[in-house]
C-alpha positions in Angstrom: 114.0 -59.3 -174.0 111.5 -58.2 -176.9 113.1 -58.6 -180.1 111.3 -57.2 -183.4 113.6 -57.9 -186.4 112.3 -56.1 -189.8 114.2 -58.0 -192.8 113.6 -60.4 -195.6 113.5 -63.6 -193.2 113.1 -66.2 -193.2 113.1 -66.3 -197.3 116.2 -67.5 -198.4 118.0 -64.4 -199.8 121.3 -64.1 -198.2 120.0 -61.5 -196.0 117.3 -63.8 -195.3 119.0 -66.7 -194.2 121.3 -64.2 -191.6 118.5 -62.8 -190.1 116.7 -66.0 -190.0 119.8 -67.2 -188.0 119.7 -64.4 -185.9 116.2 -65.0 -184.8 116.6 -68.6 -184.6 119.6 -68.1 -182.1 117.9 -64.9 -179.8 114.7 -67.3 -179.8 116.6 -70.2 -178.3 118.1 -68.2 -176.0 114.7 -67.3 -174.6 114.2 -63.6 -175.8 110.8 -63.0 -177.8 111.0 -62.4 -181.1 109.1 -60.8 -183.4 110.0 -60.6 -187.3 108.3 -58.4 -190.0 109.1 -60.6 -193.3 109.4 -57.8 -196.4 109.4 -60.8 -198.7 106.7 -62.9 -197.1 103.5 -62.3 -198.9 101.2 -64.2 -195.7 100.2 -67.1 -198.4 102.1 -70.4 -196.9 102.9 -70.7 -193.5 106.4 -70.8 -192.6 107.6 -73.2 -190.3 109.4 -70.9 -187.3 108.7 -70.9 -183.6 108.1 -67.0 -183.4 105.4 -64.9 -185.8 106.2 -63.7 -188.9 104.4 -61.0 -189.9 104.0 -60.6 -194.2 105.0 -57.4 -195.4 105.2 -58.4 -198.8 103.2 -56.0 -200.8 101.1 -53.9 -198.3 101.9 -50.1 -196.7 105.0 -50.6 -194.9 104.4 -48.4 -192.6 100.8 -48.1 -192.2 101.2 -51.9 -191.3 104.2 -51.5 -188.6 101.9 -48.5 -187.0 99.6 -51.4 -186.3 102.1 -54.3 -185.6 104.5 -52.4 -183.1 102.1 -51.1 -180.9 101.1 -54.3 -179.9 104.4 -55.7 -179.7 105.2 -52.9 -177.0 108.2 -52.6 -175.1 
């Protein structure tokens, strides 16, 4: 299963850290997963398996128009 998970992973705020674990688990269960990081500015790699696409400071949704459609279902 496709997974896309918009949050503030894998930065460690608390919500962070729970989706991060989220991911982590749905990834090592073999689903792919996607995450859209609203704190990641796209400046340091981050060490997950799966892409993390930085939000951080661009148009939200301008930026998801572009992500998702690749992503597909």
């Amino acid at each position: 299963m496709k997974v896309f998970i918009l949050s503030d992973a894998p930065m460690p705020s608390g919500f962070g850290r729970i989706s991060k674990a989220i991911a982590d688990w749905l990834h090592n269960h073999g689903h792919h997963v996607v995450v859209g990081s609203l704190m990641h500015d796209g400046l340091h790699p981050l060490p997950t398996p799966y892409p993390v696409a930085a939000l951080a400071g661009k148009d939200l949704w301008n930026t998801l128009a572009g992500i998702l459609p690749e992503f597909g279902p």
